[in-house]
ZADO-1210 file (C-alpha; in nm, 4 decimals, padded with zeros to 6 digits):
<atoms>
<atom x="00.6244" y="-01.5502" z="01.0117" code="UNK" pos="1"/>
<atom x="00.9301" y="-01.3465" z="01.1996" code="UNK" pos="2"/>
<atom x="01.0220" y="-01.0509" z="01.0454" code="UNK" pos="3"/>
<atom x="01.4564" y="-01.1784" z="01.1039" code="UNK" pos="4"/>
<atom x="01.6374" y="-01.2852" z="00.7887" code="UNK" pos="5"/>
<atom x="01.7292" y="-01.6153" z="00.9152" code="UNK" pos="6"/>
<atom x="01.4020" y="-01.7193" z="00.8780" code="UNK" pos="7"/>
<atom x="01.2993" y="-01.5310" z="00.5839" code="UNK" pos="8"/>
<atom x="01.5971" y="-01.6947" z="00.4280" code="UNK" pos="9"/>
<atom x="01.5200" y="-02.0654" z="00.5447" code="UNK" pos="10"/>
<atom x="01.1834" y="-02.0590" z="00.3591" code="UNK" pos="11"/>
<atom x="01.3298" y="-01.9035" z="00.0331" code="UNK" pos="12"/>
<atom x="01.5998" y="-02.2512" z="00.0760" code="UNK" pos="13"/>
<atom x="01.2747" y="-02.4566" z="00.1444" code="UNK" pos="14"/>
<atom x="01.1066" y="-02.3379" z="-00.1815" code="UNK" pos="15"/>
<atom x="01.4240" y="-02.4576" z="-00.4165" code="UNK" pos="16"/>
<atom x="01.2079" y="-02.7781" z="-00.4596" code="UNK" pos="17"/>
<atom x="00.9778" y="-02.5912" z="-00.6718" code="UNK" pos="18"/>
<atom x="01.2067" y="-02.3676" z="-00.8087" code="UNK" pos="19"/>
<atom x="01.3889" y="-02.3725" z="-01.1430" code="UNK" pos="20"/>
<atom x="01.6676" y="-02.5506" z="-01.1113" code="UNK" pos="21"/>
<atom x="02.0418" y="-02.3820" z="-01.1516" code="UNK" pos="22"/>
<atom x="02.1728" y="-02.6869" z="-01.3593" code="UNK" pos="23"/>
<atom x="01.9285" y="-02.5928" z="-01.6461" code="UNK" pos="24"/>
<atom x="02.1352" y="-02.2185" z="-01.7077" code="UNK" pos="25"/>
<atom x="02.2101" y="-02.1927" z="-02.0575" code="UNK" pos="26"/>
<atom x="02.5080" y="-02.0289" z="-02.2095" code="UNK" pos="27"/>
<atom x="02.7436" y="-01.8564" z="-02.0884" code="UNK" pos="28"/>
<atom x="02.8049" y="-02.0579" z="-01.7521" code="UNK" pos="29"/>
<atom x="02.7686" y="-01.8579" z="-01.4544" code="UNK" pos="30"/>
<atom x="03.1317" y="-01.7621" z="-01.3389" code="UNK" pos="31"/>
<atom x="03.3288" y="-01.9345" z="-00.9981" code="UNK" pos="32"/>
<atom x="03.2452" y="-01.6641" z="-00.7938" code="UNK" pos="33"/>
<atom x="03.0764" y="-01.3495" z="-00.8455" code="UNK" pos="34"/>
<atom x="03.2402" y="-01.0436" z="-00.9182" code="UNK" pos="35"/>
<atom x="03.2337" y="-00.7085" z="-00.7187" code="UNK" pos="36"/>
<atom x="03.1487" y="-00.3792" z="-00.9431" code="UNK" pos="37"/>
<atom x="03.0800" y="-00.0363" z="-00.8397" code="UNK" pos="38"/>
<atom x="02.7413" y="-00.0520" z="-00.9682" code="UNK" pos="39"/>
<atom x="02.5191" y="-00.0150" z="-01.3183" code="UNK" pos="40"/>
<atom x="02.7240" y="00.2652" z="-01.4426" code="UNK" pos="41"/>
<atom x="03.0263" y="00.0694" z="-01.4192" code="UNK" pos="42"/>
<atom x="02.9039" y="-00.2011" z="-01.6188" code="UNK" pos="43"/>
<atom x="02.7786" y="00.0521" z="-01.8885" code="UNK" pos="44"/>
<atom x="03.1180" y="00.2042" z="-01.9119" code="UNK" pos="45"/>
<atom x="03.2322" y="-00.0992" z="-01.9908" code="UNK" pos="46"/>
<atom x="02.9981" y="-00.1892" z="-02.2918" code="UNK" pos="47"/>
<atom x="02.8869" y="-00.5479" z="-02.2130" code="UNK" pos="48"/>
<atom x="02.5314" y="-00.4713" z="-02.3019" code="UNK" pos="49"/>
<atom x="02.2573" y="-00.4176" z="-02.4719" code="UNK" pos="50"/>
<atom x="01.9854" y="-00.4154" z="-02.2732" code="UNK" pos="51"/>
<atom x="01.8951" y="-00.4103" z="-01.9028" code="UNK" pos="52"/>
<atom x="01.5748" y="-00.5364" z="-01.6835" code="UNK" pos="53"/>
<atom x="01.5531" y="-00.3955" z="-01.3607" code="UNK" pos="54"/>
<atom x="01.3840" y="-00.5185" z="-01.0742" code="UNK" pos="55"/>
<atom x="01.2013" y="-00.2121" z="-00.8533" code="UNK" pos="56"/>
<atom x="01.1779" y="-00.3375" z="-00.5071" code="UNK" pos="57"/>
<atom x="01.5198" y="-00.3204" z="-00.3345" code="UNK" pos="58"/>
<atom x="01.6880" y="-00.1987" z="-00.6629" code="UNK" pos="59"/>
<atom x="01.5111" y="00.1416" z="-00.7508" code="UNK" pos="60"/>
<atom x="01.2710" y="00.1667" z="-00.4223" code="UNK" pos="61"/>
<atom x="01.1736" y="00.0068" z="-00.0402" code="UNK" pos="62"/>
<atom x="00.8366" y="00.1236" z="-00.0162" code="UNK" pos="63"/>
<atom x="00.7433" y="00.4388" z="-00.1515" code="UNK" pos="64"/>
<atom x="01.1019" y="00.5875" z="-00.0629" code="UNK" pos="65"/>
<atom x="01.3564" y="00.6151" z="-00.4086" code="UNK" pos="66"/>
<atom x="01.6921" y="00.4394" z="-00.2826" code="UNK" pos="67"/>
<atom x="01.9335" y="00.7409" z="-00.3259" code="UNK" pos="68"/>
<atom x="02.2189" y="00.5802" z="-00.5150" code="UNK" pos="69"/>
<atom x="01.9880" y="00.4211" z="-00.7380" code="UNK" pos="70"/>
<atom x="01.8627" y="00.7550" z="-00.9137" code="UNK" pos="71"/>
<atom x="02.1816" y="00.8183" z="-01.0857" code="UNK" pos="72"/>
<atom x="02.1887" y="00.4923" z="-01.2332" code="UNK" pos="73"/>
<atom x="01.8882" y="00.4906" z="-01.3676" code="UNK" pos="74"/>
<atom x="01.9559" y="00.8147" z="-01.5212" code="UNK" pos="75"/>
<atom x="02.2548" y="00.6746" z="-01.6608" code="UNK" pos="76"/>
<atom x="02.1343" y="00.3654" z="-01.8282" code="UNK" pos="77"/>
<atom x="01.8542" y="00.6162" z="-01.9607" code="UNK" pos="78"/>
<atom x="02.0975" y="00.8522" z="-02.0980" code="UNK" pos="79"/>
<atom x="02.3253" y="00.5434" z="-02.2218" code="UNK" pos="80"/>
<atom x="01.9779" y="00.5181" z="-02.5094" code="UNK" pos="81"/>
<atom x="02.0048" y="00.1361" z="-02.3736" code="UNK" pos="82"/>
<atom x="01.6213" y="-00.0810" z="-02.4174" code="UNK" pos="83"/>
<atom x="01.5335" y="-00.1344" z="-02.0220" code="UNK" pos="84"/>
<atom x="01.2574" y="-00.3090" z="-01.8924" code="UNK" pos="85"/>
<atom x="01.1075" y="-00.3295" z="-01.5334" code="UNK" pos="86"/>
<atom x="01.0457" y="-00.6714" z="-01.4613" code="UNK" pos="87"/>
<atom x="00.7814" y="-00.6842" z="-01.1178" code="UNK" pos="88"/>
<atom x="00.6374" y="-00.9779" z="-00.9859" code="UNK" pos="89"/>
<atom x="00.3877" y="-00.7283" z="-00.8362" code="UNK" pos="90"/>
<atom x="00.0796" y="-00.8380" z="-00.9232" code="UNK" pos="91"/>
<atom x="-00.1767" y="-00.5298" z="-00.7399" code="UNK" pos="92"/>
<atom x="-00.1489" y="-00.2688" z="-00.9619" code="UNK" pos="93"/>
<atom x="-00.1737" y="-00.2175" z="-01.3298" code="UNK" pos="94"/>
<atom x="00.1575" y="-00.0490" z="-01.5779" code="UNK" pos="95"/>
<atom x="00.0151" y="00.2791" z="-01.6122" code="UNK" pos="96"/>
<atom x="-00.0124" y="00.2692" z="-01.2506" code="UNK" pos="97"/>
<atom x="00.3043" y="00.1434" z="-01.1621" code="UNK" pos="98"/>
<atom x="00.4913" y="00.4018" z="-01.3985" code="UNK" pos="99"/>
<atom x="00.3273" y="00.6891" z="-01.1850" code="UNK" pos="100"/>
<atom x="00.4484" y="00.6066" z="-00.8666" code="UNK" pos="101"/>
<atom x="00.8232" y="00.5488" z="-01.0645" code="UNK" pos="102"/>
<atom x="00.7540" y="00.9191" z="-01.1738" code="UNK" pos="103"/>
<atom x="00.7118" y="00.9975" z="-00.8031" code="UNK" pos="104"/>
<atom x="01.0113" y="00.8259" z="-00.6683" code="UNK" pos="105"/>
<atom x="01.2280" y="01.0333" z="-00.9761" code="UNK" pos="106"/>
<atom x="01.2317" y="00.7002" z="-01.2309" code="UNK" pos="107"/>
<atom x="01.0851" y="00.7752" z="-01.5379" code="UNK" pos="108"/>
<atom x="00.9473" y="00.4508" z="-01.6473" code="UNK" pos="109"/>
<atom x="00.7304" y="00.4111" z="-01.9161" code="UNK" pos="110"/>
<atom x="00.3909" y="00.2009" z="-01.8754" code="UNK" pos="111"/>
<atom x="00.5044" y="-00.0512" z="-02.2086" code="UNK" pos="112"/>
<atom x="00.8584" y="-00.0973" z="-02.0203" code="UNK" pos="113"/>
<atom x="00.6918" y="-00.2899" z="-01.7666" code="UNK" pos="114"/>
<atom x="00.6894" y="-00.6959" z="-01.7600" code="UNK" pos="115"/>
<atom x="00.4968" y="-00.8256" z="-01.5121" code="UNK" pos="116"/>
<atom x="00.3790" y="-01.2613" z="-01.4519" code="UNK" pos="117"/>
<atom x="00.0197" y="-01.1052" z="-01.4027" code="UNK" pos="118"/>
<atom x="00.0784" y="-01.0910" z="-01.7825" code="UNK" pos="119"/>
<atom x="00.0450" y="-01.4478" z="-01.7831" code="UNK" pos="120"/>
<atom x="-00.2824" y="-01.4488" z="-01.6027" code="UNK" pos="121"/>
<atom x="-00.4975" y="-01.4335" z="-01.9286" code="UNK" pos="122"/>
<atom x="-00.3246" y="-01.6707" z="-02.1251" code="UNK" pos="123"/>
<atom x="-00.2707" y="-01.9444" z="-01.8572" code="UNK" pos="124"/>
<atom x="-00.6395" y="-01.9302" z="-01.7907" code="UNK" pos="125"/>
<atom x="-00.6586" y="-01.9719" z="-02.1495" code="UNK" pos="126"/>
<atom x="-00.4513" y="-02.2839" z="-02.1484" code="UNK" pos="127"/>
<atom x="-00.6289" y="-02.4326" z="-01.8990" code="UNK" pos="128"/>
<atom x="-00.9815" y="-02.3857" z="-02.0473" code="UNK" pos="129"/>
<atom x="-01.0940" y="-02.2261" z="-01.7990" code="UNK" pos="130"/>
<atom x="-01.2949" y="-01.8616" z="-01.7988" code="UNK" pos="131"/>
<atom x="-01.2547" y="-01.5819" z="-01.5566" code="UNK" pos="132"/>
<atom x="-01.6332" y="-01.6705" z="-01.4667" code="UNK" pos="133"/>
<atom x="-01.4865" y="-01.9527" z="-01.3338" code="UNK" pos="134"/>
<atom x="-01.2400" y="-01.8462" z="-01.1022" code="UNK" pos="135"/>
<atom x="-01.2385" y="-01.6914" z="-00.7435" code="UNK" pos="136"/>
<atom x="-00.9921" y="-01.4072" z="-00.6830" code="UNK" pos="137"/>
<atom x="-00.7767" y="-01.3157" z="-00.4345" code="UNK" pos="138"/>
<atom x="-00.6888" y="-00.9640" z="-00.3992" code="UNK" pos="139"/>
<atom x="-00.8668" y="-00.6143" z="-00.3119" code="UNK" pos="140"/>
<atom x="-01.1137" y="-00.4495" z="-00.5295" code="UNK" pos="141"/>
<atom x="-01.0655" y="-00.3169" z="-00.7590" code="UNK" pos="142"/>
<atom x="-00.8396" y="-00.5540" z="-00.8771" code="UNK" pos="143"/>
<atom x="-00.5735" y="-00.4931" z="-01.2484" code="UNK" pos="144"/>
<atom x="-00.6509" y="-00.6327" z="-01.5232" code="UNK" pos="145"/>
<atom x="-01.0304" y="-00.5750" z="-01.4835" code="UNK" pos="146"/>
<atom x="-01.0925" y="-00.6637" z="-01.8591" code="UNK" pos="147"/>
<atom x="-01.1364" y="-01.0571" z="-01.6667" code="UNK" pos="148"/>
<atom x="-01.0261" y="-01.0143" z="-01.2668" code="UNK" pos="149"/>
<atom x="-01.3702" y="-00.8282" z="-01.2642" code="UNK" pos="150"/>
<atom x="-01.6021" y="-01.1649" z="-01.3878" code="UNK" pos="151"/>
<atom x="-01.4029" y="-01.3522" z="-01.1295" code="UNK" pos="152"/>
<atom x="-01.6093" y="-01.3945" z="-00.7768" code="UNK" pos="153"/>
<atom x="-01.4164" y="-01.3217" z="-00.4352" code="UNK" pos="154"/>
<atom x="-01.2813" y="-01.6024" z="-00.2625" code="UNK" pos="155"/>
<atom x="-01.5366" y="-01.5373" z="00.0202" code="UNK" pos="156"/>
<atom x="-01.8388" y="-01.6167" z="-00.2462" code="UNK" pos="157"/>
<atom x="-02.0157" y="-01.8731" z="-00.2363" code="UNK" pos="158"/>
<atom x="-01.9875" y="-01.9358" z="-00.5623" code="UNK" pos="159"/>
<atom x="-01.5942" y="-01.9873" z="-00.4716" code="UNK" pos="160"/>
<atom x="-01.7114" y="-02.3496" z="-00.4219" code="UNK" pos="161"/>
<atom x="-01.7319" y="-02.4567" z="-00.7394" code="UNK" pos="162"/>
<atom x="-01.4407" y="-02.2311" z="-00.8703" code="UNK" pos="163"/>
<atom x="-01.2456" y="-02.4045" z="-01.1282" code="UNK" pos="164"/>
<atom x="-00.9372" y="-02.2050" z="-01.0785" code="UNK" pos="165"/>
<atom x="-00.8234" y="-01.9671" z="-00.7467" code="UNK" pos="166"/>
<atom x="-00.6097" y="-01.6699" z="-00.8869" code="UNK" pos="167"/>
<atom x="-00.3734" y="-01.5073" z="-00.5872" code="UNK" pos="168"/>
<atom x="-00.2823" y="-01.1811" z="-00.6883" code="UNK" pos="169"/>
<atom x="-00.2140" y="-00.9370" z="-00.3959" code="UNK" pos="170"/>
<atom x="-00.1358" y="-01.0470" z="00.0148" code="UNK" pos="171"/>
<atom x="-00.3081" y="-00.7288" z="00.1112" code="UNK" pos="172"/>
<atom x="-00.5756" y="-00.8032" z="00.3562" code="UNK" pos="173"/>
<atom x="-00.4660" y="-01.1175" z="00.3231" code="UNK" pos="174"/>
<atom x="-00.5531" y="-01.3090" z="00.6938" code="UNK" pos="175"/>
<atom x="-00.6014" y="-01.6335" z="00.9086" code="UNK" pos="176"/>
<atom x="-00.9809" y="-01.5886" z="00.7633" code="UNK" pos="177"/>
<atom x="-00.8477" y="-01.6086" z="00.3932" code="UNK" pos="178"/>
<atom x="-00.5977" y="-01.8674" z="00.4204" code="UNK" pos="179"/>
<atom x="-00.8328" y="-02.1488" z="00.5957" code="UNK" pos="180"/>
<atom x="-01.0948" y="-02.0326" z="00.3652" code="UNK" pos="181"/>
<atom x="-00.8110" y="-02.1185" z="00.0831" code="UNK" pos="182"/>
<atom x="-00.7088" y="-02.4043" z="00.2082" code="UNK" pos="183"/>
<atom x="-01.0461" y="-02.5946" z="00.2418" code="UNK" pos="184"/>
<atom x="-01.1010" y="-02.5332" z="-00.1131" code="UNK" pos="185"/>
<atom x="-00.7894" y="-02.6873" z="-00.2577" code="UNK" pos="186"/>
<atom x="-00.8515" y="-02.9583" z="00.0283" code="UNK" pos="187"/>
<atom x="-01.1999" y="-03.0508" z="-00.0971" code="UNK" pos="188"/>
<atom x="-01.1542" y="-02.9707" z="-00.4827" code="UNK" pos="189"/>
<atom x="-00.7966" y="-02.9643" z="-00.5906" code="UNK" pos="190"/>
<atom x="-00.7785" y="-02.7296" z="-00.8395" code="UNK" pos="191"/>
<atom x="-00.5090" y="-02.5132" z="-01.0706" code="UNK" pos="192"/>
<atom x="-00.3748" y="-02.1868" z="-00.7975" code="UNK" pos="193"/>
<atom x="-00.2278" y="-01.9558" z="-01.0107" code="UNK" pos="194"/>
<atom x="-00.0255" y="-01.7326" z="-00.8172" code="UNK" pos="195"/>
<atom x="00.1072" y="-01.3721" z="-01.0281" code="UNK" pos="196"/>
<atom x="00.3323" y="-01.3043" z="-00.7117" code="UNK" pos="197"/>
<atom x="00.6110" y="-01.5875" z="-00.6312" code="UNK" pos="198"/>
<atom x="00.7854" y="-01.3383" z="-00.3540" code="UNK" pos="199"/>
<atom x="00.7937" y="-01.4971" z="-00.0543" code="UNK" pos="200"/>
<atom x="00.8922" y="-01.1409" z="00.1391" code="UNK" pos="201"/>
<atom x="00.9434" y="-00.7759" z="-00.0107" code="UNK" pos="202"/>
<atom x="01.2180" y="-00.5415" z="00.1773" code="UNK" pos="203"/>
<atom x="01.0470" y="-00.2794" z="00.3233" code="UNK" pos="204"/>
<atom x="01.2157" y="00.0533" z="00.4982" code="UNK" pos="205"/>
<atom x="01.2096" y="-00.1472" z="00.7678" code="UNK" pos="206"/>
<atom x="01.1955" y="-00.5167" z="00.7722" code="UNK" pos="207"/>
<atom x="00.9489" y="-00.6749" z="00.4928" code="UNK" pos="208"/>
<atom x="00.6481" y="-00.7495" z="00.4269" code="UNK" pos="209"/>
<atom x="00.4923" y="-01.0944" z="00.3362" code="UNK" pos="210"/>
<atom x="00.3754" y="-01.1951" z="-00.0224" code="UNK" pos="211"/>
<atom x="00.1641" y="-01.4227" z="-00.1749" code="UNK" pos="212"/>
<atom x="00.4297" y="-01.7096" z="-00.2389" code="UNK" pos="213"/>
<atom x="00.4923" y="-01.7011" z="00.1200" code="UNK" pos="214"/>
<atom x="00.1002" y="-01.8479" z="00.1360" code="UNK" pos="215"/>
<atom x="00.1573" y="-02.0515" z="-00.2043" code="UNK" pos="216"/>
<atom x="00.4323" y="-02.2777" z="-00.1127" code="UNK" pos="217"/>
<atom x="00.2782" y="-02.3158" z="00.2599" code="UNK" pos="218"/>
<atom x="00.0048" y="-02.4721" z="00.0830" code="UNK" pos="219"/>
<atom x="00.2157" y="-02.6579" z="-00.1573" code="UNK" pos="220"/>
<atom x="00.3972" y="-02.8731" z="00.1212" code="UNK" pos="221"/>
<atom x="00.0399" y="-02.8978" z="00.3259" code="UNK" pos="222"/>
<atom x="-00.1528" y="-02.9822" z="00.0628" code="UNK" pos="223"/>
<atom x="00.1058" y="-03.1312" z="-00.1935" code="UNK" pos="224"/>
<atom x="-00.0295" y="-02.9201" z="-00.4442" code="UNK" pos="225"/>
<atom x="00.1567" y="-02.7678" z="-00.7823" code="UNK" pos="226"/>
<atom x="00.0829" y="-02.3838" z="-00.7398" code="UNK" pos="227"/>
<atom x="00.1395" y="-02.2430" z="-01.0927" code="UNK" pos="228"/>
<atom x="00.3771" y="-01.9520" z="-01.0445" code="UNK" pos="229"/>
<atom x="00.3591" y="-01.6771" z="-01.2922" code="UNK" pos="230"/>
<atom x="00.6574" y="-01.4647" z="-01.2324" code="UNK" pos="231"/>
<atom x="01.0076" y="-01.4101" z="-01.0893" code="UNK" pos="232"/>
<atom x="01.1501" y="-01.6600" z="-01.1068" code="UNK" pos="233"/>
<atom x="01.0016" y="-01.8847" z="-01.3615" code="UNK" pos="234"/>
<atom x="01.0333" y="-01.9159" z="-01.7411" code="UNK" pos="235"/>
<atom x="00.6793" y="-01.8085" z="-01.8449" code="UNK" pos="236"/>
<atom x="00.7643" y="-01.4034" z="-01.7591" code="UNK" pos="237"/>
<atom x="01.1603" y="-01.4689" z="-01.9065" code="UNK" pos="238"/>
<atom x="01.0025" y="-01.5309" z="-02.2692" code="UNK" pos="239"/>
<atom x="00.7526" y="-01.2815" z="-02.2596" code="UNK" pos="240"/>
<atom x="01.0170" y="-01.0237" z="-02.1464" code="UNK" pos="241"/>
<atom x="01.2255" y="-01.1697" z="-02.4904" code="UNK" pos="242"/>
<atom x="00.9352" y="-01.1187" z="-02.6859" code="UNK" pos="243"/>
<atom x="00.9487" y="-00.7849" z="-02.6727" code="UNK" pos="244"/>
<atom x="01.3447" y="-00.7899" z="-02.6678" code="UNK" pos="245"/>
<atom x="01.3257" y="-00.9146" z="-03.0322" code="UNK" pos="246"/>
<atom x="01.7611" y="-00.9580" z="-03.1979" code="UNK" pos="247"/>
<atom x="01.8761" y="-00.9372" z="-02.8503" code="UNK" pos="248"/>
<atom x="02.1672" y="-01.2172" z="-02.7572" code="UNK" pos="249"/>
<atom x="02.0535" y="-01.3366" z="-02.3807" code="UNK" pos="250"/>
<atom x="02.4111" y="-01.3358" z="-02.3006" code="UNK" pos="251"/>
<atom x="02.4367" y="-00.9358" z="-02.3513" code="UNK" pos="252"/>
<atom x="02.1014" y="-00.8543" z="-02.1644" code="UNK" pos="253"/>
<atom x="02.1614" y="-00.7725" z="-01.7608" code="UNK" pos="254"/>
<atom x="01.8950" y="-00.8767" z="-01.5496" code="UNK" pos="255"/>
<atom x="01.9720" y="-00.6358" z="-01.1754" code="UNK" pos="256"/>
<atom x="01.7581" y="-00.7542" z="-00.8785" code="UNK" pos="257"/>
<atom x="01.7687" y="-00.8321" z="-00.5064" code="UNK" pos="258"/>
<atom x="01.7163" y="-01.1433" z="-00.4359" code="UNK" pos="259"/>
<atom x="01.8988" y="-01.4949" z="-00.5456" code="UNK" pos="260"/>
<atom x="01.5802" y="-01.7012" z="-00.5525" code="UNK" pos="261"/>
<atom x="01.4053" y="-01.4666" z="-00.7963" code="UNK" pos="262"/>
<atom x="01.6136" y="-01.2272" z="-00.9729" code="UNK" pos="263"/>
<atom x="01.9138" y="-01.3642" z="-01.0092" code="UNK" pos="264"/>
<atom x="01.7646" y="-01.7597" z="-01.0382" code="UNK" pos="265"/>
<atom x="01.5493" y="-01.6283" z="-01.3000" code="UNK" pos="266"/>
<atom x="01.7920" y="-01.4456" z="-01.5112" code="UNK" pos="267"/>
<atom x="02.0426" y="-01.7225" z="-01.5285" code="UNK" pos="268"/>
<atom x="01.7922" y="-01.9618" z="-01.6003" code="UNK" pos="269"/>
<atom x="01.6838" y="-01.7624" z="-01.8656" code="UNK" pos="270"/>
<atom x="02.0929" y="-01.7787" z="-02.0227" code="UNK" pos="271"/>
<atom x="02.1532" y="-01.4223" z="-01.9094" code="UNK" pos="272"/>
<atom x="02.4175" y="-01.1713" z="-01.7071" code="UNK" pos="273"/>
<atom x="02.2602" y="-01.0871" z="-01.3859" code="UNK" pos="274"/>
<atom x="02.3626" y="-00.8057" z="-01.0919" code="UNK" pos="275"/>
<atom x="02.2609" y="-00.8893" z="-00.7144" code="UNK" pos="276"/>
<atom x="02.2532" y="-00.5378" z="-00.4893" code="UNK" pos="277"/>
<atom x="02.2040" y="-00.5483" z="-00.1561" code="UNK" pos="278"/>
<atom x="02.0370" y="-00.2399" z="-00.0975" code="UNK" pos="279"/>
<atom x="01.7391" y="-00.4044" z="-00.0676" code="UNK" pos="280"/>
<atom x="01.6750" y="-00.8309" z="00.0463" code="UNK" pos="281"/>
<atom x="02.0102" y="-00.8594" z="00.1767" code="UNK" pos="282"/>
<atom x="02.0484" y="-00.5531" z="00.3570" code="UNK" pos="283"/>
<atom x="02.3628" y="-00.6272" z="00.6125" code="UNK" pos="284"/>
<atom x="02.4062" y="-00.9857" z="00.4785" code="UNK" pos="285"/>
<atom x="02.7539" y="-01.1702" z="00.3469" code="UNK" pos="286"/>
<atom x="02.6299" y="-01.1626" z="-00.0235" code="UNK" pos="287"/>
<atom x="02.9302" y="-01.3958" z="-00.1243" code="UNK" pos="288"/>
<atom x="02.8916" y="-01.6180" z="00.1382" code="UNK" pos="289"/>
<atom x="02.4993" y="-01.6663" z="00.1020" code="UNK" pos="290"/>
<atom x="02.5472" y="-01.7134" z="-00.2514" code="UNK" pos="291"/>
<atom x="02.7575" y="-02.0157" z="-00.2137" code="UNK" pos="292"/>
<atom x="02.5020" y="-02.1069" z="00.0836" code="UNK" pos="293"/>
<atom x="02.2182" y="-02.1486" z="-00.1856" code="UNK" pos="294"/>
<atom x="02.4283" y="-02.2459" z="-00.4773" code="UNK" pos="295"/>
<atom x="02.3265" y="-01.9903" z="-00.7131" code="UNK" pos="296"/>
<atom x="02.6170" y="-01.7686" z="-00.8563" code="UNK" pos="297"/>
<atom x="02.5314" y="-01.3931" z="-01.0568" code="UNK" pos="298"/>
<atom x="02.7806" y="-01.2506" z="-01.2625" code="UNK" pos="299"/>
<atom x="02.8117" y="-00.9673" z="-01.0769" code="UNK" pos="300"/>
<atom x="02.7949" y="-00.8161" z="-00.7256" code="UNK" pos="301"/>
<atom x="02.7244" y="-00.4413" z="-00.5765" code="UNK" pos="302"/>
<atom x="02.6450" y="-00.2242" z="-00.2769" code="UNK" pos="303"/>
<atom x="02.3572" y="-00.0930" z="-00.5396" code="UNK" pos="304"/>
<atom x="02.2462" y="00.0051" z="-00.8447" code="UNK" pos="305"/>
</atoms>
């Protein structure tokens, strides 16, 4: 894959078909057009709040570099005494871990503020009947969650043959190797792919970087499989972020993120106020004009945070 929006952007519009849909947003409709603020501390000034859930990539960070204007914000909505949450669809590191490197990029972010979908790894595994001793993993050792993601065999096993679930977790060190090796499993035993990372791309400093549901919904229009997605943007990580938002009215929570197919898709679906920046996915882009592209409004528009 090219590293130019254009195309980035193409396979985010290709991936609506197994995406939430925008016609299922629950109250309060999303507005005609969205709005340009000055930021978060604009909104908080303005008291339309109660809570906020942040995304990190593109919103607080690209890479291990804080985004400047973002700092002040996020001391601001900590100062405002406001619940926040970080809600990641990164699926390679654990919350303790993540909340460190926050400390080292000046966001103090606590380890139980974190939502992540690889939350949902357990429990969907659960559903299905199935044990970690029966799954393959893909991702680098050693992997979060070890409590099961250690019982789990690599995908390079043997024992990957008989695998009754593949769990894709991280696209580092993820290759040609991997994805044929992938491929011909599903192809000779379809089977449930749970994937904890529906990002198709991540901004980086420079360009971005490809994730996992670039791979997942390559192999859903192969294969004609139904990857199970586990976070941004589907419901599953929405009500577990509610769950420990208990007495908060969706329609006064503001979900901030970067991109329309995750952050903002998934908020809205979810019935609440979202913020798109483009300090991070659409670095340079017409926001306005690529949100009526893709047909999916947010409440409210900014440079950044």
């Amino acid at each position: 894959m090219t590293s130019d929006f254009e195309t980035q952007w193409r396979l985010y519009r290709r991936a609506e078909v197994r995406l939430p849909r925008v016609r299922r947003i629950s109250p309060p409709a999303p507005p005609a057009a969205p709005r340009r603020v000055g930021g978060l501390v604009e909104l908080l000034s303005r008291g339309l709040y109660d809570a906020v859930v942040l995304d990190a990539w593109g919103v607080l960070n690209l890479g291990d570099a804080p985004i400047p204007a973002a700092r002040a914000a996020f001391a601001a909505l900590r100062a405002s005494g406001l619940p926040l949450r970080v809600l990641s669809n990164d699926a390679g590191s654990d919350a303790p871990q993540s909340a460190a490197r926050h400390a080292r990029r000046g966001f103090d972010v606590r380890p139980e503020e974190i939502v992540y979908g690889l939350d949902l790894m357990a429990p969907t595994l659960e559903t299905l009947g199935v044990a970690p001793e029966e799954c393959a993993l893909i991702a680098p050792r050693p992997a979060p969650r070890a409590e099961h993601t250690a019982r789990m065999c690599d995908l390079s096993d043997p024992r990957a043959d008989v695998a009754r679930a593949l769990v894709l977790l991280s696209s580092v060190g993820y290759d040609d190797a991997t994805h044929e090796r992938l491929r011909g499993l599903l192809r000779a035993q379809p089977r449930p792919l749970l994937v904890c990372n529906p990002d198709i791309v991540s901004p980086e400093p420079v360009g971005s970087a490809i994730e996992p549901g670039y791979y997942a919904h390559a192999l859903a229009e192969e294969l004609g499989i139904e990857p199970i997605f586990l976070g941004k943007p589907f419901p599953g990580v929405y009500a577990r972020l509610l769950e420990g938002m208990p007495g908060l009215a969706r329609e006064r929570i503001l979900c901030v993120g970067d991109t329309l197919h995750t952050d903002v898709l998934g908020g809205a679906v979810a019935g609440m106020h979202t913020l798109l920046v483009e300090s991070g996915f659409f670095r340079g882009q017409d926001l306005e004009a690529r949100c009526a592209e893709a047909g999916i409004t947010p409440t409210w528009l900014s440079a950044h945070l």
